[in-house]
N, C-alpha and C positions, 0 to 999 in steps of 0.2 A: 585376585579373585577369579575362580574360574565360572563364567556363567554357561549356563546351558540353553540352545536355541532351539526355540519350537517352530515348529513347521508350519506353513504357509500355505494354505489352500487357497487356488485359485481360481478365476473365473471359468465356469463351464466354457469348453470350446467350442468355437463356431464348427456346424455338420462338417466343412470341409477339411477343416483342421483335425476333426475327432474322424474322422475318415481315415486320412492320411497318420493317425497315431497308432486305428486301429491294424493296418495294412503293417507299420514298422515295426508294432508289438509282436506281431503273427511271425512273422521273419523270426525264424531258429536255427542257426548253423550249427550247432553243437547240441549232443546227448551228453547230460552230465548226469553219474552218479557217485555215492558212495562208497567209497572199498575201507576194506582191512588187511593188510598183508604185512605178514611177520609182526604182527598185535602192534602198528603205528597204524593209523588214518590215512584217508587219502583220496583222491579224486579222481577217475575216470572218465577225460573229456574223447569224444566222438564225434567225428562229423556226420551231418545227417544224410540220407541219401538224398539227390538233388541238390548239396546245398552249392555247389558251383555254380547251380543253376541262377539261386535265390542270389550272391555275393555278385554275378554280373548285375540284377539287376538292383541292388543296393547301390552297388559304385555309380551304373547310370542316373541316379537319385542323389547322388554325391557331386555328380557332374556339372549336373542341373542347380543344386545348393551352392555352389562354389565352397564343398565343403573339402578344402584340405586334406584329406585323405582318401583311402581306399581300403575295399577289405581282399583279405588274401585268397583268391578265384580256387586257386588248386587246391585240392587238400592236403597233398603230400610239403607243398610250398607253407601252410599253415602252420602243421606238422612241426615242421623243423624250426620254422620260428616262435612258435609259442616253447619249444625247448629252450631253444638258444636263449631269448630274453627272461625267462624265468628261472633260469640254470644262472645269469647274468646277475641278472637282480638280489640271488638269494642263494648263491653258492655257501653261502658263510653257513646254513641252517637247513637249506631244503634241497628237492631236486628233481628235476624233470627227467621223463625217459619215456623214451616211443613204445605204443601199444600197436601192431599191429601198422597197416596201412591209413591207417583214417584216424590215429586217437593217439593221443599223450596222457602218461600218466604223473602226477604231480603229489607232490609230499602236501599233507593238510599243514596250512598257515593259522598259527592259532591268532585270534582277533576277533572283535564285531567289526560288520561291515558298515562303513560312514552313512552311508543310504537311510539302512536302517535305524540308526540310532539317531538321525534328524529326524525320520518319520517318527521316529518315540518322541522325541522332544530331547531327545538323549546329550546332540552332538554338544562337545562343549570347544574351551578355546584350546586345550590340551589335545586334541583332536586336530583342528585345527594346524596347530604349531606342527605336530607328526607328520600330520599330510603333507605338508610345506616343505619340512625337512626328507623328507624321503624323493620328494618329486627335485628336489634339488639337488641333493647325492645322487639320483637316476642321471641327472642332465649333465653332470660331469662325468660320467660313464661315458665309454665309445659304442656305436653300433657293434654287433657281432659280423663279423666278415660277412658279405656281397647279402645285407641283411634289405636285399629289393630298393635299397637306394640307387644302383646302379653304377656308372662310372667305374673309375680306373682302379681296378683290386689292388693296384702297388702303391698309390696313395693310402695313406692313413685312414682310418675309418671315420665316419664323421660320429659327430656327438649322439647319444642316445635322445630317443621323444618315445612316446606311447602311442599317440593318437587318438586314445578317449579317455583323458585323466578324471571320470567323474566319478564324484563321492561315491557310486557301486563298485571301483576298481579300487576302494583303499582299504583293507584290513587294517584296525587298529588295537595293536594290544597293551593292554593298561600295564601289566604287570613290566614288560619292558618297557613302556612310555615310547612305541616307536608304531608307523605307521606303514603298510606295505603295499605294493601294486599289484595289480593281478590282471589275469584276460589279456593277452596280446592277439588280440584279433585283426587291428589294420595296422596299416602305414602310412606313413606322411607323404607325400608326393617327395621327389629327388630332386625337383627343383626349386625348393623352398630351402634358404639359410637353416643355421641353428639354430641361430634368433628368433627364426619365424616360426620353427615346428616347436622350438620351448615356449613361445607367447601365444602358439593354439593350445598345447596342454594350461598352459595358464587360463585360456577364454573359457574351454571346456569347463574346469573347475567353478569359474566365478557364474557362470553360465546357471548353474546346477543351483550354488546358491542365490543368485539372482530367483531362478522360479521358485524357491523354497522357504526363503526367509521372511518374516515381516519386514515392512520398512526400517523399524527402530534397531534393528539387527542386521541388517541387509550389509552396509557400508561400513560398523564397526569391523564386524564377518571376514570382511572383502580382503581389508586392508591391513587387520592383521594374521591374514593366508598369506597375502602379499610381504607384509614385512620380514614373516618367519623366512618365507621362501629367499629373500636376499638377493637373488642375482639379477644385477643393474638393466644389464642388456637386454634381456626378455622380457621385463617390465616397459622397460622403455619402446619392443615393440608394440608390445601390447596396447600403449593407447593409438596403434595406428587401426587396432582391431574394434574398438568400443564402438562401433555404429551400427545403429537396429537396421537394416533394410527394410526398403518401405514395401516391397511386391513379390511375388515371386517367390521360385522355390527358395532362395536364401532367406526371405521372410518366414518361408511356415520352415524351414529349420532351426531358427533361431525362437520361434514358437512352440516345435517342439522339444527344443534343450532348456527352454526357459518354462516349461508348466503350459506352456500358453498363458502368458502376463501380460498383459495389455500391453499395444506398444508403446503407450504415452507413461507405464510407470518404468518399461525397461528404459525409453531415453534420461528419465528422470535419473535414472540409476546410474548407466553408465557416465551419463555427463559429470554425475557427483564422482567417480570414481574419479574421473580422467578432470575434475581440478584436486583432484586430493594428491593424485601424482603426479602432476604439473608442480 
């Protein structure tokens, strides 16, 4: 049976928290629109003026989070990595190609996006399963050469991550039953394992559903994203991650990846997680 999950509203935010959501709403690095060229579809990303300005001080926000990644400062550095990983990801069907100094242009990916179809009540376990299996085939991919990991170029590339796997990065098309990534905006830091940058795309994900689902859907949800998804090792990091912080800017991130959910139901949550994969 495939059930579908309705969405999950949460508790109004404390001013400080709806402050701080308001500030990281307003943050725009990219003009996105729509094109037509040669009668296909297609997207026209831009970076905005200033937005070097705004990704310094996002990362110093990321700093202060203990959040795992960064976003890409340059634009021209941006540029060639939203190529690379998107040319990576989808050579089989689409293709990325530089616009100019500040912008990539990208073939349209037919899908609804997972966001919106849990804000419908939409998202279902088919859904689900796709997202799993595509984040899974991504994590057996290699990095695109000197892809801001750093270290030694003559060494083999290390393993592919994303760094913000949330249900607004997954295109999902019914008609193929397959699910897609999109938005290569940051990176994982280079001194984090494989294991550690695939078990943050994993937190990312659960994260998402954690502020969105009810309870009675919350952990069925969880854990069969987790099942589809299959590989032992990033699961297994993953319960070193399941802990709410209790102060601090790692608390209001994790406040604002989760809805702002109370913190006594996101401990409720993860602990059930982490005996379920115990």
């Amino acid at each position: 049976m495939d059930y579908h999950f309705a969405v999950h509203r949460p508790a109004r935010p404390s001013s400080l928290f709806a402050s701080a959501k308001l500030a990281i709403d307003s943050i725009r690095l990219n003009h996105v629109t729509r094109e037509i060229q040669d009668g296909r579809g297609g997207w026209l990303k831009t970076r905005t003026p200033g937005s070097e300005r705004i990704a310094r001080i996002a990362n110093l926000f990321f700093r202060l989070a203990r959040n795992p990644v960064r976003v890409w400062e340059k634009s021209a550095d941006w540029q060639q990595r939203e190529m690379d990983n998107f040319n990576l990801l989808h050579r089989d069907e689409f293709r990325a190609r530089g616009a100019g100094r500040r912008g990539v242009r990208l073939d349209d990916i037919a899908g609804v996006n997972l966001c919106e179809e849990l804000e419908l009540g939409r998202l279902t376990d088919a859904m689900l399963d796709a997202a799993a299996r595509e984040l899974a085939r991504a994590h057996a991919l290699t990095m695109p050469r000197d892809n801001g990991l750093g270290g030694d170029l003559t060494l083999p590339s290390p393993p592919w991550s994303h760094g913000d796997a949330r249900l607004a990065n997954f295109l999902f098309d019914p008609t193929a039953n397959r699910a897609r990534l999109i938005d290569f905006e940051v990176r994982h830091l280079p001194t984090l394992t494989a294991e550690q940058r695939h078990a943050d795309d994993l937190l990312v994900f659960l994260q998402d559903l954690m502020g969105r689902l009810p309870d009675e859907r919350w952990l069925p949800a969880a854990l069969r994203f987790l099942h589809a998804y299959g590989r032992c090792a990033p699961i297994a990091a993953l319960k070193n991650r399941l802990a709410v912080p209790r102060f601090g800017f790692p608390r209001l991130w994790w406040a604002i990846r989760t809805r702002y959910t109370p913190r006594a139901k996101l401990v409720q949550r993860t602990q059930a997680l982490r005996e379920n994969l115990a």
